[in-house]
ROZAKOL-588357 format. One record per residue (C-alpha): x, y, z. Coordinates in steps of 0.05 Angstrom, whole numbers, padded with zeros to 5 digits, always signed. Each point is the difference from the previous one (the first is absolute). Example, Ala and Ser with C-alpha at 12.3 -4.5 7.8 and 13.67 -1.06 7.14 Angstrom:
residues 2
+00246-00090+00156 +00027+00069-00013 
//
This chain:
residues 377
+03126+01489+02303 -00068-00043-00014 -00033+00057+00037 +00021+00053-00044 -00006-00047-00069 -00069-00005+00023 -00008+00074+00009 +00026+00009-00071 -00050-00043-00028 -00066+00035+00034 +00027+00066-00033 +00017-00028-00059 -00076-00037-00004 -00028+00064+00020 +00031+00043-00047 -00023-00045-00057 -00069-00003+00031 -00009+00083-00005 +00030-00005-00067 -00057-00050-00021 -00048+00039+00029 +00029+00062-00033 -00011-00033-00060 -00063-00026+00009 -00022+00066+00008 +00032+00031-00059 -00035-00061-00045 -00073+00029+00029 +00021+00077-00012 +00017-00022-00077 -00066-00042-00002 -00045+00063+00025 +00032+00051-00048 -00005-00042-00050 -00079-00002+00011 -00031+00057-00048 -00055+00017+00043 +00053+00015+00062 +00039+00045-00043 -00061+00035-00027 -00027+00022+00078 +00072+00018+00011 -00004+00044-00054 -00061+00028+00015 +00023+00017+00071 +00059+00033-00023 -00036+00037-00062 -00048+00029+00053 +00047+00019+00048 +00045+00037-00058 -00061+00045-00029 -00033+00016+00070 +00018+00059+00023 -00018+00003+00064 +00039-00068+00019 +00059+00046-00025 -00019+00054+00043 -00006-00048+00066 +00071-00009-00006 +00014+00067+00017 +00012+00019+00070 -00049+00020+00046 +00030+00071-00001 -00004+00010-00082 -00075-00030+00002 -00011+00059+00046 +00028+00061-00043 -00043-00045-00058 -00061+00017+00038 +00012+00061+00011 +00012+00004-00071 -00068-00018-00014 -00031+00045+00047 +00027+00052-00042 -00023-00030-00062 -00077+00001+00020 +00013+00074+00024 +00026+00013-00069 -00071-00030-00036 -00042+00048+00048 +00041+00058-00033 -00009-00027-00066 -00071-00004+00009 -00001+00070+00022 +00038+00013-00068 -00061-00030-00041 -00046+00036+00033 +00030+00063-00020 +00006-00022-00073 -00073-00012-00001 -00005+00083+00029 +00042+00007-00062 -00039-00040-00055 -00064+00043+00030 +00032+00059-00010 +00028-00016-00073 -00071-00032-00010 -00031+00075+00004 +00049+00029-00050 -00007-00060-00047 -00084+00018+00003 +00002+00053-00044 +00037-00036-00053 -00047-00057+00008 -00061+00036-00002 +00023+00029-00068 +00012-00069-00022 -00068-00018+00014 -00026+00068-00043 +00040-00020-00055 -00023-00083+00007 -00073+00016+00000 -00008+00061-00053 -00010+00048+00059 +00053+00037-00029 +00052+00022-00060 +00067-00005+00015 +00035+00064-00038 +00055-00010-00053 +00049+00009+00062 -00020-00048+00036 -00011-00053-00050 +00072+00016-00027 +00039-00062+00007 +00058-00023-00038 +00002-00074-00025 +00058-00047-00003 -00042-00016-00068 -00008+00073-00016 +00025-00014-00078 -00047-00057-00011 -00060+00031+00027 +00014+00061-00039 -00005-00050-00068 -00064-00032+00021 -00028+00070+00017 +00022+00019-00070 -00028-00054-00030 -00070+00008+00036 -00001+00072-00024 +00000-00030-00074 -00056-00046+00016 -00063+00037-00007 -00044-00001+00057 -00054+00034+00045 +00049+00017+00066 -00031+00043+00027 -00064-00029+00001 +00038-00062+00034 +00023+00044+00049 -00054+00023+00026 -00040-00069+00013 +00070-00021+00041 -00006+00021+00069 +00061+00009+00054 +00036-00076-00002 -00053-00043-00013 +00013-00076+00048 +00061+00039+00029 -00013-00047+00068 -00023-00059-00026 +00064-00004-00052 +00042+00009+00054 -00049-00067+00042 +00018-00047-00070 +00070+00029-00008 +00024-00021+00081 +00003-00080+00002 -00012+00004+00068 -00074+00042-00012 -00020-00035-00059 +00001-00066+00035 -00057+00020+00048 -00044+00043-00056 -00052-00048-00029 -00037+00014-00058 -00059+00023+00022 +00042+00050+00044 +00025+00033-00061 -00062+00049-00017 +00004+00021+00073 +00068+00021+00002 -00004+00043-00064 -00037+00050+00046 +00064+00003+00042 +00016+00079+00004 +00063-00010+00052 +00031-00033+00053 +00031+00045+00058 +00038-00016+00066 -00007+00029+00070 +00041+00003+00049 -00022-00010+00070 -00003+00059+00044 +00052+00028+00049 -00015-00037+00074 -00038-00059-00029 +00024-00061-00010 +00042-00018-00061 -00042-00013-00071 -00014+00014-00064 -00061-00008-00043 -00012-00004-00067 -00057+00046-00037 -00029-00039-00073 -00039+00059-00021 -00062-00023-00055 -00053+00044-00050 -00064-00015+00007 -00016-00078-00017 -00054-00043-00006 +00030-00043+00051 +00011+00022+00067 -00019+00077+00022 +00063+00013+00039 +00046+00059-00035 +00054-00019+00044 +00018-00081+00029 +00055+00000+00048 +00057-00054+00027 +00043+00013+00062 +00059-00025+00025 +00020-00003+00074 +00073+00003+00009 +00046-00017+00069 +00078+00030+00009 +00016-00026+00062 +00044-00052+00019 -00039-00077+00018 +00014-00003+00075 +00015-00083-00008 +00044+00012-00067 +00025+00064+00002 +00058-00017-00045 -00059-00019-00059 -00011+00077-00015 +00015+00030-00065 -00043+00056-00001 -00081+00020-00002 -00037-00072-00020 -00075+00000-00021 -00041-00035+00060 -00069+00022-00024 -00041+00023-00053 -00082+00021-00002 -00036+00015-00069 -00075+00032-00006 -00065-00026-00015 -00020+00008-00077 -00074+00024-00007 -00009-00043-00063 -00060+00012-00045 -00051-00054-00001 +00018-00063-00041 +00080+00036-00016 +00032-00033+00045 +00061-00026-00027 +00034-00031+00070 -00060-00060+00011 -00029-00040-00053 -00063-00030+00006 -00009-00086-00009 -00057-00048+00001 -00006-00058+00032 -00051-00059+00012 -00021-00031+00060 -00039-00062+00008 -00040-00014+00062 +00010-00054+00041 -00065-00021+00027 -00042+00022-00067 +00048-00017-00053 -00022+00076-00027 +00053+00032-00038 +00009+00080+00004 +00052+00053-00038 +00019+00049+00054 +00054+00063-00019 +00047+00019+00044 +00067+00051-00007 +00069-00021-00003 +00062+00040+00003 +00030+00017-00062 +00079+00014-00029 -00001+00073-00016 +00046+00062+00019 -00047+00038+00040 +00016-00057+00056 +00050+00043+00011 -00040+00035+00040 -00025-00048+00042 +00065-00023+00031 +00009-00063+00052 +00000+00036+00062 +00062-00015+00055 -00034-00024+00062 +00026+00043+00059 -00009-00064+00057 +00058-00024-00030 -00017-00056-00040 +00041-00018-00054 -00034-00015-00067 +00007-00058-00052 +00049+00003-00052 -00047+00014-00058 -00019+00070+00045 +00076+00017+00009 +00008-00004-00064 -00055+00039-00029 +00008+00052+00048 +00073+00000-00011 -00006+00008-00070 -00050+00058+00009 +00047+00038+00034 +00054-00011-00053 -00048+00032-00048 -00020+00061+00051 +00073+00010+00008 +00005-00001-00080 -00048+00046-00011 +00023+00053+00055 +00076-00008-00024 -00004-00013-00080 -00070+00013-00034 -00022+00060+00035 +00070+00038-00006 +00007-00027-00067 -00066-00003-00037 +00022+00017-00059 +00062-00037-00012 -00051-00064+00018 -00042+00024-00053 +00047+00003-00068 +00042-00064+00032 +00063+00030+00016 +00001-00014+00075 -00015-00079-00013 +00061-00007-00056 +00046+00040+00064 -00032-00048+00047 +00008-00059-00048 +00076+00023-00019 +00015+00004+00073 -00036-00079+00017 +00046-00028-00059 +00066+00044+00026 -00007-00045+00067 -00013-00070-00029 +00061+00016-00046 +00034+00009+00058 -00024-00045+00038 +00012-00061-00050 +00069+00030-00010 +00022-00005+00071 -00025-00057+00007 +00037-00035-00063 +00057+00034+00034 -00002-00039+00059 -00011-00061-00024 +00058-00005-00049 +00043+00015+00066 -00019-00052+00033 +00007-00044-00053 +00083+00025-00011 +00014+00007+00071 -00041-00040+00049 +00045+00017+00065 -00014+00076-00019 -00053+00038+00034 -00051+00029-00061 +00014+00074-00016 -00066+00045+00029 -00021+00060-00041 -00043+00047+00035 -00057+00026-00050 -00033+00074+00005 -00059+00022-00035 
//
């Protein structure tokens, strides 16, 4: 009987020794949560693992990662075909390019007085037709020598520079003293490379005779790539810009615009002798635009003043080729930039609109996922 009261102790001292021990360690599990900067790494750790995707994608089976792969052999397949596809737009865009010509090269008779557009052709019916026809009236009461008006107006006069002041993004680069220059701009054309060569365009700014430079013709290409990247083959979204090469402007002595000229004194060290010297410095102007920062083909990446710059230049060799040359003269009297305006405030609208939208549901519900609306331009 002692034995087994004895027995019955041990177990019962043991018993309460796990349960203090249990405790205990329930006391230090409250303590650690209750430490902020615990909770936050948990956090963390369980934020990251909820928005990778790839730690969701381990979890699959070794089977389903398999098909997945073979999923995305099919994808990089599919961006070699779709490179194939851009390629044969740009066939396309030359061919359109050559029945667009004609059209354009009438535009440029028209632009620079070359030639009279007949009462057909300059038939156009205005939105403002009843207004214009009061003003017209109203001129036709005024007397007035017309005619002899008339005759001292040739074709459009600053057709291309209008459109260089109108355009935000053109009008930023022009400086003053590039304005006279640019009022001798007769046209601006784009060309298509040819079939077999590599994919580019260039543009064509087409100038009367100056006293600044003697070229009648200054030129700007851009190199284009449609192929897949073979370490990021997912990245492609069609033919990107990797290149562009402008010309060499034969500028008459003391015109030109693109350097500036400074003085500066020197003092010599052993003599004390001070001395003016001149020197040229580069200068802001748009005919820079010719003289573009050249992508070095070892490789080397350059600084992030040169990516900009050069990716800003192609922006505005894209612009041209897309809006100004098709366009010209919807540039020139405006209405392009109120369509292009009308459509910038359309997506802020709704933009700000969505995004008032989610944050009032958030605020009402905070357990309910935000309603996404997908936006199309």
């Amino acid at each position: 009987m002692a034995d087994n009261s004895k027995t019955e102790d041990t177990a019962s001292d043991s018993l309460e020794a796990a349960k203090n021990a249990t405790n205990k360690k329930e006391k230090l599990a409250d303590q650690v949560m209750q430490n902020p900067q615990v909770l936050a790494a948990l956090q963390e750790r369980l934020d990251n693992t909820s928005l990778t995707p790839s730690s969701y994608i381990e979890t699959f089976p070794k089977a389903v990662i398999r098909r997945i792969d073979a999923l995305k052999k099919l994808q990089v397949k599919c961006a070699h075909i779709e490179a194939k596809f851009y390629e044969e737009v740009h066939d396309l865009e030359r061919k359109y390019a050559a029945l667009y010509q004609p059209l354009f090269d009438k535009r440029r008779e028209f632009i620079n007085g070359e030639a009279e557009p007949t009462d057909a052709e300059a038939e156009w019916h205005s939105e403002n037709e009843d207004e214009e026809k009061l003003a017209g009236d109203l001129k036709n009461a005024v007397v007035i020598d017309e005619k002899a008006e008339e005759t001292n107006v040739k074709g459009i006069p600053d057709f291309w520079f209008t459109i260089f002041r109108n355009v935000d993004m053109l009008s930023e680069l022009v400086q003053e003293y590039d304005e006279p220059i640019l009022k001798h701009l007769q046209d601006i054309k784009v060309k298509f490379s040819e079939p077999g060569q590599p994919m580019s365009f260039s543009l064509e700014f087409h100038f009367g005779p100056n006293d600044y430079f003697s070229n009648s013709v200054l030129t700007k290409t851009y190199k284009m790539k449609s192929e897949p990247d073979k370490t990021d083959p997912f990245s492609f979204e069609g033919p990107e810009i990797v290149d562009c090469e402008g010309c060499t402007i034969d500028w008459k002595k003391g015109k030109n615009v693109t350097v500036k000229t400074i003085k500066k004194k020197q003092k010599h060290k052993g003599r004390g002798t001070v001395r003016t010297i001149t020197k040229q410095v580069p200068n802001d102007s748009f005919f820079n635009f010719f003289s573009p920062i050249k992508v070095s083909g070892d490789g080397e990446s350059l600084d992030e003043d040169s990516e900009f710059t050069l990716a800003a230049d192609f922006e505005i060799g894209h612009f041209f080729r897309e809006r100004i040359v098709p366009r010209a003269v919807l540039y020139f009297t405006g209405e392009a930039i109120e369509d292009d305006d009308n459509f910038e405030e359309d997506e802020e609208g709704e933009e700000e609109e969505l995004e008032g939208e989610e944050e009032g549901e958030e605020e009402e519900d905070a357990e309910t996922d935000p309603k996404v609306r997908i936006l199309c331009a």
